[in-house]
C-alpha positions as CSV (number, residue, x, y, z in Angstrom):
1,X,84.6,-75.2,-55.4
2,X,84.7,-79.0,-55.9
3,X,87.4,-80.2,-58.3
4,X,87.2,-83.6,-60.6
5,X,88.7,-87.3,-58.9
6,X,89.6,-90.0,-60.2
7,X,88.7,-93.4,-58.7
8,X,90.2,-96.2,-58.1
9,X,88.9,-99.3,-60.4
10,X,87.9,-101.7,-58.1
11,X,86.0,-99.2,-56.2
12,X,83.3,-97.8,-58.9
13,X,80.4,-99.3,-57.6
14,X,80.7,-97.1,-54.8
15,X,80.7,-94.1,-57.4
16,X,77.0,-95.0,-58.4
17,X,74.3,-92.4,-57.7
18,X,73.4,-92.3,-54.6
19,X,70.1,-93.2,-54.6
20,X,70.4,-96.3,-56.4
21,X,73.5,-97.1,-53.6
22,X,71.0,-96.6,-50.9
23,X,68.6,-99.0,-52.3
24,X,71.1,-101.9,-53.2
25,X,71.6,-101.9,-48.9
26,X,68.1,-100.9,-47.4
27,X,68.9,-102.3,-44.2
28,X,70.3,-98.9,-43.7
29,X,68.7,-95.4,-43.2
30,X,70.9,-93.0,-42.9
31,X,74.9,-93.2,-44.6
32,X,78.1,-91.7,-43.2
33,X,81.3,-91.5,-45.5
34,X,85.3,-90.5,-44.0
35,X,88.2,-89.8,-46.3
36,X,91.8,-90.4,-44.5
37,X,94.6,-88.5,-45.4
38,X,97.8,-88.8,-45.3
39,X,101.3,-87.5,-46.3
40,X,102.2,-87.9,-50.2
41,X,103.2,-92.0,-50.6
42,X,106.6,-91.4,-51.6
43,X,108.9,-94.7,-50.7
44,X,112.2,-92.9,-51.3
45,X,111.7,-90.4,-48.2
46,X,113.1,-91.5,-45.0
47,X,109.8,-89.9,-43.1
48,X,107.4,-92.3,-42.3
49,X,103.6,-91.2,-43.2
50,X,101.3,-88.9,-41.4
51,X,97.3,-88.8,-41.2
52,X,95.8,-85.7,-41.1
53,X,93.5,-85.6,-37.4
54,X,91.1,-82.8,-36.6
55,X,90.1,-82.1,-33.0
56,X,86.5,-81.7,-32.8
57,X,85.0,-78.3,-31.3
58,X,84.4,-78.2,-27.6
59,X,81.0,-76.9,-28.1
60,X,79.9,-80.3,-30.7
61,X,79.4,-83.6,-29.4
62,X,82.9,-86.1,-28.3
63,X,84.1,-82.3,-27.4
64,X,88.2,-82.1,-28.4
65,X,88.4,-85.8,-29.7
66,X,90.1,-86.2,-32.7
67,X,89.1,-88.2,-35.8
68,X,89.4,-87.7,-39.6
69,X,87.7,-85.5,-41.9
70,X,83.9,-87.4,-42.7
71,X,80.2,-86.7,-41.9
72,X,76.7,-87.7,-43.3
73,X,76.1,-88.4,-47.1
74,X,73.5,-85.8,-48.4
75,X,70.5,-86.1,-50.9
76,X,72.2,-83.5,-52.8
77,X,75.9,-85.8,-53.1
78,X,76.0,-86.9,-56.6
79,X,77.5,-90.9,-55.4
80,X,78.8,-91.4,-51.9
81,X,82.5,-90.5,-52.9
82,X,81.2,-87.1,-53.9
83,X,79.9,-87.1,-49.9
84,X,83.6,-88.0,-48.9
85,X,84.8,-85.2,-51.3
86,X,82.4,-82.6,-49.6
87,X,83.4,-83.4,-46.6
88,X,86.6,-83.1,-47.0
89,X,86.7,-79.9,-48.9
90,X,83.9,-78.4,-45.9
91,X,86.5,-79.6,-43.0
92,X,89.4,-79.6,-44.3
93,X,89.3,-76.7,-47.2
94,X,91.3,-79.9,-49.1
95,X,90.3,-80.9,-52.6
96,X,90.6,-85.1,-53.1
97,X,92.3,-85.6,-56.4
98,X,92.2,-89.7,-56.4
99,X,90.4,-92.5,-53.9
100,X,92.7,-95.1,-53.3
101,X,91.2,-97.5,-51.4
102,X,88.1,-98.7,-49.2
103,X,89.4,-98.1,-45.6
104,X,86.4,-100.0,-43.1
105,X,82.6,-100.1,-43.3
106,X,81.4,-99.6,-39.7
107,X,77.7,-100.0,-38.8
108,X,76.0,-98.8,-35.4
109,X,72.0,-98.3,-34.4
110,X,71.8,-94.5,-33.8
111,X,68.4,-93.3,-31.3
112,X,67.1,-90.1,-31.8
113,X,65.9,-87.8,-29.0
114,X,62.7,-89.1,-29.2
115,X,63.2,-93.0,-29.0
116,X,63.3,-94.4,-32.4
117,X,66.5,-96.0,-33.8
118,X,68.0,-96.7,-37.5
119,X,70.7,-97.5,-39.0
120,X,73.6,-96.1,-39.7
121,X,76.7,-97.5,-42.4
122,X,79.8,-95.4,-42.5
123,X,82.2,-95.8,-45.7
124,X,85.7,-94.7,-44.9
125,X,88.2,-94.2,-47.6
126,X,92.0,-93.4,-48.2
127,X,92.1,-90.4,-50.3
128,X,95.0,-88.2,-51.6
129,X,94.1,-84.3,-52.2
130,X,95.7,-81.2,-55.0
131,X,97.2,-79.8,-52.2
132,X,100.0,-82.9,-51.2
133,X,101.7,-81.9,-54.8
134,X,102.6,-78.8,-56.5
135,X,104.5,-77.3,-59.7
136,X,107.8,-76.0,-59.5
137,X,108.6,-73.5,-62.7
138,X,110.3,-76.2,-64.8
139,X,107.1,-78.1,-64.8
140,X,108.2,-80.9,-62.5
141,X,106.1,-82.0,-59.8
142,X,107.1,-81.7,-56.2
143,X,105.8,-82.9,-52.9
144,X,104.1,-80.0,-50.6
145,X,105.5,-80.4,-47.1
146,X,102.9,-80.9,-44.2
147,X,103.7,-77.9,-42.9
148,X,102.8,-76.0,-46.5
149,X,99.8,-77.8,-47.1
150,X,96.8,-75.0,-46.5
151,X,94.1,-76.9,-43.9
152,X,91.6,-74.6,-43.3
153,X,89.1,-75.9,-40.9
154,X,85.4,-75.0,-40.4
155,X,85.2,-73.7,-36.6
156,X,82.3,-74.8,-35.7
157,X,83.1,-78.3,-36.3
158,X,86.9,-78.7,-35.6
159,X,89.4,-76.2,-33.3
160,X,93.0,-78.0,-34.3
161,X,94.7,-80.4,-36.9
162,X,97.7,-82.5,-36.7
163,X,99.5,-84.6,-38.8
164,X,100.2,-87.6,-37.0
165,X,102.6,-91.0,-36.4
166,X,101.6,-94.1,-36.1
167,X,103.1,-94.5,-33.0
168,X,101.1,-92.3,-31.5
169,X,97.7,-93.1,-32.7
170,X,98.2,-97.1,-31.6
171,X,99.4,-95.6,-28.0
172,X,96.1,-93.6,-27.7
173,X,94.3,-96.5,-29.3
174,X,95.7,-98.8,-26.6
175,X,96.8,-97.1,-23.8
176,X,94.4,-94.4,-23.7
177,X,97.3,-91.6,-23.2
178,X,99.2,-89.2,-25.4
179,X,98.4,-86.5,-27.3
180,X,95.4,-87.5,-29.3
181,X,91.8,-88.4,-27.2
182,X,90.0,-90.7,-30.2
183,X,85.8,-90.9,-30.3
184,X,85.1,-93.0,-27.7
185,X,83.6,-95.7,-30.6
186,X,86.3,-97.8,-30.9
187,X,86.4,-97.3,-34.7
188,X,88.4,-94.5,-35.6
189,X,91.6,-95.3,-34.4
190,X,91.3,-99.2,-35.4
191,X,90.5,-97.4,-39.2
192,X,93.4,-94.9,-39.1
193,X,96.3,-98.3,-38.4
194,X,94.5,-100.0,-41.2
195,X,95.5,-97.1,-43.3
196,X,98.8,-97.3,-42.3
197,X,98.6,-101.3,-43.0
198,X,97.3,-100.4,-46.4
199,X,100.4,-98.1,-46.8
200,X,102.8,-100.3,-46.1
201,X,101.2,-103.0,-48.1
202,X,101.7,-100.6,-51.3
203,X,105.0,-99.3,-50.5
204,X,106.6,-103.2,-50.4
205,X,105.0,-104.1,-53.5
206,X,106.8,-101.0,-55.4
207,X,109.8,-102.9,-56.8
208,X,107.9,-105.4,-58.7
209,X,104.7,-103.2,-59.8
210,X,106.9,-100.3,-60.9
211,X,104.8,-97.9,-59.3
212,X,106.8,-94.7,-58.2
213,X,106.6,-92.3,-61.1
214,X,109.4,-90.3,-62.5
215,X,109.2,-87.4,-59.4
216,X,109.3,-90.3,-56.8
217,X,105.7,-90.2,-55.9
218,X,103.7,-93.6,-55.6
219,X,100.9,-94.1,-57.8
220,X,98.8,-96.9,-57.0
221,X,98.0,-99.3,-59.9
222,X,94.9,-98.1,-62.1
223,X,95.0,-95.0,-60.9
């Protein structure tokens, strides 16, 4: 069952029924939406983040690539961030409690089997899900290791999930080796080190925006 998110501010206009979103950009057809997660923003742990991947099926199309949770906005979505929350509950069996920010807009000519092309706009966001935090007895809130958190993927979309480094995203994204085969694309991997980018843009403004709540954990401004 879908659960309630908060968005933020600056990013309401993309929280507009759907329809009325498709027809402020009819240059498109068709829209895709993505929400990137990573592990709980919490400056005062020595672990540097972690983006949740999924391998895609063998059996689906870019067979064992790996690429974020995201798919195609529906008629029934209530705005397009209620796509990127279906999508991430459907792949992931995650629930987004807040969207942070606007990750990349990424536009491509798709051609269906039987010649004709349209459109496509994909919206990808940074999102944080229920699942990063819990509550201990004494009603303080704790961070949910990666290993805790409870991914549950749909099997005919995805085989595997990792969390993973930077490090070895930008070596797969340049190199082409390690662990991780990304969609051939391009975009995915370029979208996944703007996250991090966006990460540590946050984490070195903490001191002066007083951000980090009383249990450690970053919450970013208007949120």
């Amino acid at each position: 069952m879908a659960r309630s998110y908060t968005v933020a501010p600056h990013l309401a206009n993309f929280d507009i029924p759907l329809a009325e979103f498709a027809a402020s950009r009819p240059e498109f057809e068709s829209f895709g939406v993505g929400g990137y997660i990573f592990s709980h923003l919490n400056p005062t742990s020595h672990h540097a983040p972690r983006v949740l991947l999924l391998q895609r099926a063998l059996t689906d199309s870019m067979p064992g690539c790996w690429e974020g949770p995201g798919g195609a906005a529906e008629p029934d979505d209530r705005s397009l961030l209620s796509g990127v929350a279906r999508e991430v509950l459907e792949e992931t069996g995650l629930h987004v409690s807040r969207v942070l920010e606007l990750v990349a807009v990424d536009a491509w000519q798709h051609t269906r089997r039987n010649g004709t092309r349209f459109r496509i706009a994909k919206y990808s966001f940074l999102v944080d899900v229920y699942e990063s935090v819990c509550t201990r007895p004494d009603g303080k809130i704790q961070l949910v290791p990666l290993g805790d958190i409870p991914v549950s993927l749909e099997a005919t979309e995805h085989r595997a999930y990792d969390w993973a480094a930077e490090e070895d995203v930008r070596l797969c994204l340049h190199s082409g080796q390690g662990k991780y085969q990304l969609p051939p694309s391009g975009h995915q991997g370029a979208n996944i080190l703007r996250c991090f980018d966006f990460l540590r843009g946050w984490v070195s403004k903490v001191p002066c925006l007083k951000q980090i709540d009383d249990h450690g954990i970053l919450c970013i401004l208007g949120l």
